[in-house]
C-alpha positions, -999 to +999 in steps of 0.1 A: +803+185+014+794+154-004+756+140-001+746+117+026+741+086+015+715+059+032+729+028+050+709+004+044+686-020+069+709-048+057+740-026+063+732-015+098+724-053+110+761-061+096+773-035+115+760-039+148+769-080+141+802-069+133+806-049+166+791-076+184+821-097+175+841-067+187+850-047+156+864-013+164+834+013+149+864+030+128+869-004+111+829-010+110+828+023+093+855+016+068+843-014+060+811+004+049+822+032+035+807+053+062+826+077+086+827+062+126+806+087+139+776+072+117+782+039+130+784+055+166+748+069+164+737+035+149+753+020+179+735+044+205+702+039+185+703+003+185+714+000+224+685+020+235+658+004+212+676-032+204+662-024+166+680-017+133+647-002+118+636+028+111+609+045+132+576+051+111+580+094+100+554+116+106+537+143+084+519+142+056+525+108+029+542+119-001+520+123-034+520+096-058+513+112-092+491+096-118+456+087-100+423+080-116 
């Protein structure tokens, strides 16, 4: 299986524009290299919280290497 690869903030707002106009998600998806079902779960994401963005993670922040 290949590794996921991130759609971008940018991406996912010129999807959901794109089905707005009434692009098919199979053709959204094509046109962004992704397969439909990722555009369907960006689809059900944005219709339940009208936002593109990703919700703030929890845990611990990463480690940034190289303090003081």
């Amino acid at each position: 299986m290949p590794p996921r690869q991130k759609v971008t903030t940018f991406n996912k707002a010129r999807a959901i524009a794109w089905l707005q106009d009434g692009v098919s998600k199979r053709e959204v998806g094509r046109r962004l290299g992704v397969s439909h079902s990722v555009v369907v779960r960006l689809h059900q994401k944005f219709q339940a919280t009208n936002s593109v963005l990703e919700r703030p993670k929890s845990g611990r922040p990463g480690f940034v290497k190289g303090g003081p």
